[in-house]
C-alpha positions, 0 to 999 in steps of 0.5 A, spaced: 117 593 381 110 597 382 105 593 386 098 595 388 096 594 394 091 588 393 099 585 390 102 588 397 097 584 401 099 577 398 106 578 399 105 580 405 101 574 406 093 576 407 092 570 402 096 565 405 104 562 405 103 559 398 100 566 394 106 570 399 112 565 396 108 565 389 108 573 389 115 573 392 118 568 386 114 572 381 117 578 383 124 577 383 123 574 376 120 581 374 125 584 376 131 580 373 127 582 367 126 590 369 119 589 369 116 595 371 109 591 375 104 586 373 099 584 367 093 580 371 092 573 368 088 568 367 090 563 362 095 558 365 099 552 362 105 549 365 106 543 369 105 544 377 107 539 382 108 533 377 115 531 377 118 523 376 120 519 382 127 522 382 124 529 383 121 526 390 127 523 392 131 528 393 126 532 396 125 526 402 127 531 408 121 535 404 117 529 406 118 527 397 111 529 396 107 533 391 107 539 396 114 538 397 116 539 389 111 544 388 114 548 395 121 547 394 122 546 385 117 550 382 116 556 387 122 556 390 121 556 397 125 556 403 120 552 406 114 547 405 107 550 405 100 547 403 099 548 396 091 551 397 086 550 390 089 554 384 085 561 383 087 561 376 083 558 371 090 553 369 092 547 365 097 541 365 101 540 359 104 534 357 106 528 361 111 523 361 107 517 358 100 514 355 096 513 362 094 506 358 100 504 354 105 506 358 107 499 358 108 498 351 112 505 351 117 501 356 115 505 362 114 501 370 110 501 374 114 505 380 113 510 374 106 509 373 104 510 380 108 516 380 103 519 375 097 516 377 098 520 384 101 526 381 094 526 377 090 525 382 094 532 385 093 536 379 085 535 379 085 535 386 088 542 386 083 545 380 088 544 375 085 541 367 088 535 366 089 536 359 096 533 358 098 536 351 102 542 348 096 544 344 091 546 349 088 550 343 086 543 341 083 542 347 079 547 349 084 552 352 083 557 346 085 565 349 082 571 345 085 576 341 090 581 347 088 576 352 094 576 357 097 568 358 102 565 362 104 558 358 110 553 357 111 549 351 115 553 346 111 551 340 104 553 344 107 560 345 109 561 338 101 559 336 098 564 342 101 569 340 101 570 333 095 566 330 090 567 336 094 574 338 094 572 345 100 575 349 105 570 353 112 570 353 115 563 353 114 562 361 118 557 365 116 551 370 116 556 376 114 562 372 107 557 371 105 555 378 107 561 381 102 565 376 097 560 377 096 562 385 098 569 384 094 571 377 100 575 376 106 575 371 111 581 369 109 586 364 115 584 359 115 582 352 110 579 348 105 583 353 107 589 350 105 593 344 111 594 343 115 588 343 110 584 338 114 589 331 116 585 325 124 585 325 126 581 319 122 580 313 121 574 309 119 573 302 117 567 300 117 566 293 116 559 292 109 556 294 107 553 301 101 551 301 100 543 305 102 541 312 109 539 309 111 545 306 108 550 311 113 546 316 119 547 310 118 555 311 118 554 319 124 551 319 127 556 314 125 561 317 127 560 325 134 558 322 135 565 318 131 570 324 134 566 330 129 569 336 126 575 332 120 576 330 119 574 322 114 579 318 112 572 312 110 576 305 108 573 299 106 566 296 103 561 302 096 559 301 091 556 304 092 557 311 089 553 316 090 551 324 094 545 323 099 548 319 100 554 323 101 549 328 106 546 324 110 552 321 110 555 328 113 548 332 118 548 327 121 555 327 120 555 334 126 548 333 130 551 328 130 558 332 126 559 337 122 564 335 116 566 339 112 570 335 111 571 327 107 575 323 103 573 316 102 579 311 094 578 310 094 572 315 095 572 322 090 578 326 095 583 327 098 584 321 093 586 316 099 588 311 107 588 312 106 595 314 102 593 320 106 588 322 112 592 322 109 598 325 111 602 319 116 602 313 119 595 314 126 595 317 131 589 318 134 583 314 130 580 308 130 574 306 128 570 302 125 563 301 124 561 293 126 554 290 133 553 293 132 554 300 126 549 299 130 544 297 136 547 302 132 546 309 129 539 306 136 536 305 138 539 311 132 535 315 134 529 312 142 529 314 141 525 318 137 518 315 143 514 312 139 507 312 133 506 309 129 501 313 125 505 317 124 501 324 119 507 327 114 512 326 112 517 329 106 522 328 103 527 333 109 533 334 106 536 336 099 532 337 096 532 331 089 534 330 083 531 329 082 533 322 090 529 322 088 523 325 082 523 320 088 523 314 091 517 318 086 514 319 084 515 311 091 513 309 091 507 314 084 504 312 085 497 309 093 497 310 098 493 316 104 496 320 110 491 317 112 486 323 119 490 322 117 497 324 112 501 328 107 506 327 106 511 335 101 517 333 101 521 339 095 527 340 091 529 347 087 526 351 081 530 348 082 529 341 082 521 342 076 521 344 073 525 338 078 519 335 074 514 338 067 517 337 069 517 329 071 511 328 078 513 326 082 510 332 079 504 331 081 504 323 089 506 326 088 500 331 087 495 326 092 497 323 097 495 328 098 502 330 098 505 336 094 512 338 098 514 344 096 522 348 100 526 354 106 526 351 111 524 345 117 520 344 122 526 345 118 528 352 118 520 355 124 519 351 121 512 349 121 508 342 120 502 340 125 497 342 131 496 337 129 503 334 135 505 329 131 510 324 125 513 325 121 517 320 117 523 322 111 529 318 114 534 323 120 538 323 120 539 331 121 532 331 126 531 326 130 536 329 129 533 337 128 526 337 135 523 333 139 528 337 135 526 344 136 518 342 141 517 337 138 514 331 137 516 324 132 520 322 128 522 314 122 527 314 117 527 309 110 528 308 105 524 312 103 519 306 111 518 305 111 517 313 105 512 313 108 508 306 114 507 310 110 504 316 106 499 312 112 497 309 119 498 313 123 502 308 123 510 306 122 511 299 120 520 301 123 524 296 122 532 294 117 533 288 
């Protein structure tokens, strides 16, 4: 790789052991990619350093530590060395359980006071503490051809293609390394020309609500695998939390990284646009078959119609979200034979309180948990069966993870299905 004589320097270690062990990995990775140099970064999001107990341990002869983790595992480093304050303005995505319900999500107190130290070091070293995989919705928002460097597949697909940020999907190592170097290869989403239309989808049945733009992302990432989708033709309204949707599902289903929406999203005025000229690719469409096709396929896996769990928040819901809970819940109970989880970040459960809308959700007898999600922390309520769900992600991750039934629906058919234990959702 080509490095300037200020990225020499640090490699050589004119700005100590951490920078020269974060540029040593970061160039390796650049060129098992065949990056030619670096694109300069500051807009991080990963999770440095923090790791279970388990993690520790098997670093013990390290000193099982956080400088330890963040030496050995993320930096791949032969050798421990002090871990100096992050340079690059960065931020810590999800975490393994909610800081004050870990108990109701079955975690223990060995696992809670490994979090509570790991927090500590991520603040310590200049990291936010944001713990979401929607940093968009809690203050980290990159500006149009802003170079990042973020984990979290549904947030990447978000960054790229309705802000038009540029980041590829970055690992762990990638992440804390680029938070002490600045620096990522100069591959991928950071280049004009990789961010082209591949494959067209025409959309010819309307899309229009949160459910039905999470319909359209799992359609979509099933027919373009990890391509790149140019969407024309009938969806409405757009609006964030529906991109947040769209793009978590196609991200589940296919792995797609970025998309374009004719007239929508900021870097395809039109189709000509996005594509970079006369469309190219496969055609596909979406029109009242697939629609009912991928919903039919989301619920495959529900059989029993007792519905023991239900969990909102994939990815964390919004506050406009939690308001619509909030709305739907007023007046009403949980069933004692199920259980309602709404997952969000820490930052929107304070709007939440501030507004009232926690404490509608509590009433209730349900929970608003942050820092993480029932397929992160691998946690369910006790005896879960079948869960239900508003997110495609969720239903194409958690039943798989955990081993139980799932049904996806809109969020007043998951919300009914809390407060009454049974799931009545079907597809108008």
């Amino acid at each position: 790789m080509r490095l300037s004589d200020e990225e020499k320097a640090m490699r050589d270690g004119a700005q100590g052991q951490a920078v020269a062990k974060a540029m040593d990995l970061l160039i390796r990775y650049g060129e098992a990619l065949g990056a030619e140099d670096f694109v300069y970064t500051d807009n991080i999001a990963g999770v440095p350093g923090s790791s279970p107990k388990w993690v520790k341990e098997y670093y013990a002869a390290d000193g099982g530590d956080y400088r330890a983790v963040f030496s050995r595992f993320d930096l791949d480093s032969d050798e421990v060395v002090d871990v100096p304050r992050i340079q690059g303005f960065s931020c810590h995505l999800q975490g393994g359980m909610d800081p004050e319900l870990w108990r109701e999500q079955g975690m223990t107190e060995e696992a809670f006071a490994n979090f509570q130290a790991d927090e500590q070091e991520v603040a310590g070293h200049g990291i936010q503490v944001l713990k979401t995989c929607t940093p968009y919705l809690a203050g980290n928002v990159p500006v149009m051809g802003e170079h990042c460097a973020w984990m979290e597949s549904s947030a990447v697909v978000f960054c790229n293609s309705v802000i038009g940020g540029r980041t590829n999907c970055e690992g762990r190592e990638s992440t804390s390394a680029a938070m002490l170097a600045k620096r990522v290869p100069n591959w991928g989403f950071h280049r004009d020309e990789f961010r082209k239309g591949q494959h067209l989808i025409q959309v010819e049945t309307p899309v229009d609500s949160v459910f039905e733009w999470g319909m359209l992302g799992y359609f979509t990432g099933a027919a373009v695998e990890d391509a790149i989708p140019v969407l024309d033709g009938a969806i409405s309204d757009p609006a964030l939390i529906k991109h947040k949707h769209f793009g978590a599902a196609a991200a589940s289903s296919g792995g797609v990284e970025m998309y374009h929406m004719a007239g929508i999203t900021p870097e395809a005025p039109s189709v000509e646009a996005a594509f970079g000229g006369a469309p190219k690719g496969e055609r596909f469409t979406y029109g009242p078959n697939e629609r009912r096709a991928i919903y039919e396929r989301l619920n495959a896996i529900g059989e029993s119609r007792d519905v023991d769990y239900v969990m909102l928040g994939c990815p964390h819901y919004s506050a406009e979200q939690l308001a619509e809970a909030a709305r739907l819940l007023e007046g009403r109970r949980v069933h004692e034979n199920s259980s309602l989880w709404i997952f969000t970040s820490r930052a929107v459960k304070a709007t939440a309180e501030a507004s009232g809308y926690a404490d509608v959700i509590r009433k209730a007898g349900a929970h608003l948990m942050t820092d993480t999600c029932s397929a992160i922390s691998q946690a369910v309520p006790p005896g879960t069966r079948v869960a239900a769900f508003d997110s495609a992600k969720q239903t194409h991750y958690l039943p798989a993870i955990m081993g139980i039934e799932g049904w996806f629906g809109t969020t007043q058919d998951c919300i009914d299905a809390a407060c009454t234990g049974r799931w009545e959702g079907r597809l108008n």
